[in-house]
C-alpha positions as CSV (number, residue, x, y, z in Angstrom):
1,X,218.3,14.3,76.0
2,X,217.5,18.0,77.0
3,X,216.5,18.6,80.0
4,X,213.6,21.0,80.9
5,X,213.7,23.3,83.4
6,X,210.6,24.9,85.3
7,X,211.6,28.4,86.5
8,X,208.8,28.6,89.2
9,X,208.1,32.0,91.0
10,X,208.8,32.2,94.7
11,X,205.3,32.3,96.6
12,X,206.0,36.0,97.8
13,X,207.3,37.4,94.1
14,X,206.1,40.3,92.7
15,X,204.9,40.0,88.6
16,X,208.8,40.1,87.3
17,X,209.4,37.3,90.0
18,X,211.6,39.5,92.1
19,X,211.3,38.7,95.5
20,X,209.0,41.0,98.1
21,X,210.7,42.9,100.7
22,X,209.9,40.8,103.9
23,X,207.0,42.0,105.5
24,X,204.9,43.1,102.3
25,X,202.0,41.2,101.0
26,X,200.7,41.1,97.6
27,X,197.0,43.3,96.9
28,X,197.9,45.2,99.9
29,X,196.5,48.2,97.8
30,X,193.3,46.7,97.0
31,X,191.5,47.1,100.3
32,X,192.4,50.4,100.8
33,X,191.2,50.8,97.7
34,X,187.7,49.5,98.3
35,X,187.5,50.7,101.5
36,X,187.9,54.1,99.8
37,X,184.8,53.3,97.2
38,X,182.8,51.8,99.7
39,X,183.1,55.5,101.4
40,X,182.8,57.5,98.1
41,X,179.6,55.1,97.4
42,X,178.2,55.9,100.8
43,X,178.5,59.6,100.9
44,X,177.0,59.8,97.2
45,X,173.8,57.9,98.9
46,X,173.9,60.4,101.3
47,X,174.1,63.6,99.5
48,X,171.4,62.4,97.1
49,X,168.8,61.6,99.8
50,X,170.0,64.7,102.0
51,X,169.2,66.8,98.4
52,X,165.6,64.6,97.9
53,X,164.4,65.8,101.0
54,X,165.2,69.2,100.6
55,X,163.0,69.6,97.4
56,X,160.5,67.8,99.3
57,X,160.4,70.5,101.7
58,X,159.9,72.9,99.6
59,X,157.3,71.5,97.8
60,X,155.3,71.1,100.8
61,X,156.0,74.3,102.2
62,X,154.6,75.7,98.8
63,X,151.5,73.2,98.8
64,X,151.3,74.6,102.1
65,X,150.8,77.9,101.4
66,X,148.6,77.3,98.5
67,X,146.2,74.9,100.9
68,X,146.2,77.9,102.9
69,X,144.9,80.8,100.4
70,X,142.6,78.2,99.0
71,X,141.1,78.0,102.9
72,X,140.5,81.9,102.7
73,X,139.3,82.3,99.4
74,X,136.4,79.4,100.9
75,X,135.9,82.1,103.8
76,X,136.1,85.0,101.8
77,X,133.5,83.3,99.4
78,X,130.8,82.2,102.9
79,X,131.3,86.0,104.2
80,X,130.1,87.2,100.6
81,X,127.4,84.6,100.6
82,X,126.1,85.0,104.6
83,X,126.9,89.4,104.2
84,X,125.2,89.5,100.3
85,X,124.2,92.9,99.5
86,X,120.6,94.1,99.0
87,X,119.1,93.2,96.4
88,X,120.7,89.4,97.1
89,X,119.7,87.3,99.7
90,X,122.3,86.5,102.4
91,X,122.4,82.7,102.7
92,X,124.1,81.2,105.8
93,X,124.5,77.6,103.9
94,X,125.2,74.9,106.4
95,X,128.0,73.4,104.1
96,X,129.5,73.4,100.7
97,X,131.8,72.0,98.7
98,X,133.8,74.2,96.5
99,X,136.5,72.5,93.3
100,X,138.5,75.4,93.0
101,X,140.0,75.1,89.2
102,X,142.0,78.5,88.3
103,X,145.5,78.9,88.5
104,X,148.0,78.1,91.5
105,X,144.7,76.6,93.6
106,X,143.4,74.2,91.2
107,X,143.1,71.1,92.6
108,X,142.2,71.8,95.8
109,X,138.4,71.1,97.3
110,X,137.7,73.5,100.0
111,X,134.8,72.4,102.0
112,X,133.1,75.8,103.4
113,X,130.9,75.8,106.5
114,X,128.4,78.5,107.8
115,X,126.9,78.7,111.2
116,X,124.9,82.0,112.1
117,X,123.6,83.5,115.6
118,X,121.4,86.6,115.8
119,X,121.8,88.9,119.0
120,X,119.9,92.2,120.1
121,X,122.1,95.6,119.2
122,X,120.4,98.2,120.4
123,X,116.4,97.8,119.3
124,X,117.7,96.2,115.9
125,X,118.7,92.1,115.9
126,X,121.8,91.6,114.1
127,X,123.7,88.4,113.1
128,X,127.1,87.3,113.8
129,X,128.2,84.5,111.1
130,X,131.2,81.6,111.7
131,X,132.7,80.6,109.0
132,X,135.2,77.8,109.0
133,X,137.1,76.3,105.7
134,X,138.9,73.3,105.3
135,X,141.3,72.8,102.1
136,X,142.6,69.8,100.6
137,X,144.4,68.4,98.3
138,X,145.8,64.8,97.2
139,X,145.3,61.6,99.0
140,X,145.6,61.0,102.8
141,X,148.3,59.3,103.9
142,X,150.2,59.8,100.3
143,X,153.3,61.9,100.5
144,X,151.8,65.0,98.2
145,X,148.8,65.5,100.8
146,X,148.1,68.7,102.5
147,X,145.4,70.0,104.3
148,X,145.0,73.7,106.2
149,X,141.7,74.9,107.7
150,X,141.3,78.6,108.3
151,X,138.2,79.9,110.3
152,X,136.5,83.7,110.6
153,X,133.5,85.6,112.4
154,X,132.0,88.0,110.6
155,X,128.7,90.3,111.8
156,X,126.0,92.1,109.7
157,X,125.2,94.9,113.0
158,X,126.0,98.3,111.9
């Protein structure tokens, strides 16, 4: 009869079922290691948001500025419209709405508002003329939305 005999590893024996120094566990390496990907993962998360809201930024600041000249170009347009030279009539319109559509301020509806007040210079009566402009652009309350109003006082006296 041959007898069989079961070689089994000691419960703290590396692969080649050499025994462990005393004092080291198996997978000691693996939580380090985790820990260390766990970190990696979290830093990757952060420099992709930090980066997200940087072009977001900029973006806006751009909208922004582009909000801003659509607001003048409105006021420009009411002091051509209230000052209009002879032959034209000058028209003080209460308010209008204006679609701007030509390059970098297309899209943005620029609501242009005229208020007028005549006063005596000298023996002639002249008119002073307010006119306030309010751009917009996208949704409120949506991230893309921007908004800039931009006012002037203009005067037909000589």
């Amino acid at each position: 009869m041959m007898a069989h005999s079961c070689h089994a590893r000691p419960s703290h024996a590396d692969q080649r079922g050499q025994p462990l120094a005393p004092g080291r566990a198996a997978g000691f390496a693996l939580v380090p290691a985790l820990f260390l990907m766990v970190v990696l993962g979290a830093l990757a998360l952060v420099a992709i948001r930090v980066g997200n809201g940087q072009q977001h930024a900029v973006t806006m600041g751009l909208l922004q500025a582009r909000a801003l000249a659509a607001a003048r170009a409105g006021v420009e347009w009411g002091a051509y419209r209230a000052l209009a030279p002879a032959p034209n009539v000058a028209q003080c319109v209460g308010s209008t709405t204006l679609n701007l559509s030509e390059a970098a301020l297309s899209g943005f509806s620029v609501v242009v508002s005229c208020t007028s007040s005549a006063f005596a210079n000298g023996a002639a009566t002249s008119h002073a003329y307010t006119i306030k402009a309010s751009a917009t652009s996208g949704t409120y309350g949506q991230p893309m939305y921007v908004r800039r109003v931009f006012s002037a006082t203009f005067t037909d006296a000589t």
